[in-house]
C-alpha positions as CSV (number, residue, x, y, z in Angstrom):
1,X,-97.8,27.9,-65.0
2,X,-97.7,29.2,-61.4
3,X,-94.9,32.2,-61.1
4,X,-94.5,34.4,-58.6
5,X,-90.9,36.6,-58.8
6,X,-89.1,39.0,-57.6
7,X,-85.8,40.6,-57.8
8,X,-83.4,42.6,-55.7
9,X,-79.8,44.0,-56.2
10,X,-76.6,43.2,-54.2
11,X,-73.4,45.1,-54.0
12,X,-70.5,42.8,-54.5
13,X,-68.4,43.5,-51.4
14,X,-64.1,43.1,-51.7
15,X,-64.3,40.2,-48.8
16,X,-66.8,38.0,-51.5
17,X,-63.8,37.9,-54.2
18,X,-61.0,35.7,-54.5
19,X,-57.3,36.6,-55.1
20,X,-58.4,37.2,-59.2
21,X,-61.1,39.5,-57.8
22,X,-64.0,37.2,-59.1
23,X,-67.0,36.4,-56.3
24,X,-65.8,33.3,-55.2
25,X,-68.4,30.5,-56.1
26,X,-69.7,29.5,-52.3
27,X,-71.1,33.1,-51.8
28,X,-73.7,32.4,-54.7
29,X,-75.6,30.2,-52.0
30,X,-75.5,33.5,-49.8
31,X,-76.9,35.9,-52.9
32,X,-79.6,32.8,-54.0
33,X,-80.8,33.5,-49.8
34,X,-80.6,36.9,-49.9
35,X,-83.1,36.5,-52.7
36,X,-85.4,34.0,-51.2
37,X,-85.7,36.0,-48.1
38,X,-86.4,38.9,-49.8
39,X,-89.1,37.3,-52.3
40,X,-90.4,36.3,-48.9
41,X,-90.9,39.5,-47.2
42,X,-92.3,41.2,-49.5
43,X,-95.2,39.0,-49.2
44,X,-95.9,39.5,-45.6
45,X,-93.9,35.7,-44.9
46,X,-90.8,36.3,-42.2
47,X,-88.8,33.0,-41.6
48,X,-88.4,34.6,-38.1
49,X,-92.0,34.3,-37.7
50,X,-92.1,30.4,-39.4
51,X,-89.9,29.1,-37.3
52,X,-91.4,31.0,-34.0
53,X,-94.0,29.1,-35.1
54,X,-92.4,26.2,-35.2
55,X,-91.3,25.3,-39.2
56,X,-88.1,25.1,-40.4
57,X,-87.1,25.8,-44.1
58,X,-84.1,23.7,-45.2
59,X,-82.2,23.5,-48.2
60,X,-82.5,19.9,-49.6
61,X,-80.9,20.9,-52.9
62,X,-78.6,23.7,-54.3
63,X,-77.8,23.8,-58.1
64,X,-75.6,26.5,-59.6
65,X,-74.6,27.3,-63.4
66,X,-71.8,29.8,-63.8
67,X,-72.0,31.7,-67.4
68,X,-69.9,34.5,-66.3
69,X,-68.0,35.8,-63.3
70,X,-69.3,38.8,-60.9
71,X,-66.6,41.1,-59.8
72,X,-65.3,43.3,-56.6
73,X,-67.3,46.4,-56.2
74,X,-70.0,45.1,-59.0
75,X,-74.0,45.2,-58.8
76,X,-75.4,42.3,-59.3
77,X,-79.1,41.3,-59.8
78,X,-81.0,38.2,-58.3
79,X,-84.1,37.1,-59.5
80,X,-86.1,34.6,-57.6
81,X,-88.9,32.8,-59.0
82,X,-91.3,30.4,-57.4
83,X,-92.3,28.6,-60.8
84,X,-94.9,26.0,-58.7
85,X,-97.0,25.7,-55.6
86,X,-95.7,24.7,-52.7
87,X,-96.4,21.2,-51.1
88,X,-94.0,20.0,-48.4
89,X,-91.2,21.1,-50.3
90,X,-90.9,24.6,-52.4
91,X,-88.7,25.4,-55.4
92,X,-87.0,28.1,-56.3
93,X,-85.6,29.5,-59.9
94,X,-82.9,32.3,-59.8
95,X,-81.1,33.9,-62.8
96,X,-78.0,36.4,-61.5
97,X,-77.0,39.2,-64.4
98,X,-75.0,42.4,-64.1
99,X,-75.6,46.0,-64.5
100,X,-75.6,45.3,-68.7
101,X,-78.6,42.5,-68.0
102,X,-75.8,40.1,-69.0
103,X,-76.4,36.5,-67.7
104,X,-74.1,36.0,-65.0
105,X,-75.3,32.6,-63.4
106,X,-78.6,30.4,-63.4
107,X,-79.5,28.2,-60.0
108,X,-82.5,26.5,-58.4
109,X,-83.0,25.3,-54.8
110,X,-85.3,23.0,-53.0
111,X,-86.1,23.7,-49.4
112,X,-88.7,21.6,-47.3
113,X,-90.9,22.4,-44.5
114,X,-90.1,20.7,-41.4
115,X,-91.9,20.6,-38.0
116,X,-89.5,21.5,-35.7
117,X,-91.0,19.3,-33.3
118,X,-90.6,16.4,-34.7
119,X,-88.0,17.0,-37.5
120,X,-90.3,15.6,-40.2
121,X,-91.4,16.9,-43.6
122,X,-95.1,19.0,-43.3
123,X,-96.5,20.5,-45.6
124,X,-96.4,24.4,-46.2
125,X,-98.4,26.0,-43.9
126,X,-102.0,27.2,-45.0
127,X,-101.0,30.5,-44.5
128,X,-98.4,30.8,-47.4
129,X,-100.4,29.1,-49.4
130,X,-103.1,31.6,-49.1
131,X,-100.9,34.0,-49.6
132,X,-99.3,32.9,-53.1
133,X,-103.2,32.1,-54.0
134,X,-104.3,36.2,-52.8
């Protein structure tokens, strides 16, 4: 099985809670970025420099599973897995747990890489896949 992960930590700021104090559910699609982006950098990728060079990354499909809320003020931890290679689309595995390593939430996305040009699917550029591969 192909996995490549990483995993960063996110302050839980007072403007992501909702009058019970509990991250309200939309800003999960904001943390599950957050990761991706980061996963991304860290390998040399930018999406700055992808879509200079004309690829877009869209999000085709969102999933999330709540377990158990994430509060005001707490730190949170996102891994993000890529569990396959990359074709024209790329998938992504998250698990989000608190400072205890409890399981807070589990989610999975599905971007696709799309020539800005002509707004159709391509496939990933050769350049990430050399990368994963390195």
């Amino acid at each position: 099985m192909f996995v490549k992960s990483d995993e960063i930590q996110i302050r839980v700021r007072y403007g992501e809670t909702d009058q019970m104090g509990v991250v309200y559910h939309g800003n999960y699609a904001l943390y599950l970025e957050m990761g991706r982006i980061e996963w991304l950098r860290k390998l040399g990728i930018s999406y700055k420099t992808m879509e200079e060079n004309g690829i877009m990354l869209p999000v085709v499909s969102l999933n999330v599973n709540y377990k158990k809320p994430a509060g005001y003020d707490d730190l949170i931890n996102v891994k993000t897995q890529l569990t396959k290679k990359p074709t024209a689309k790329i998938e992504f595995e998250y698990e989000i747990t608190n400072e205890q390593g409890e399981l807070l939430s589990t989610a999975s996305t599905i971007l696709v890489f799309v020539d800005m040009k002509t707004k159709r699917p391509t496939k990933a550029p050769q350049y990430i896949l050399d990368i994963l591969e390195g």
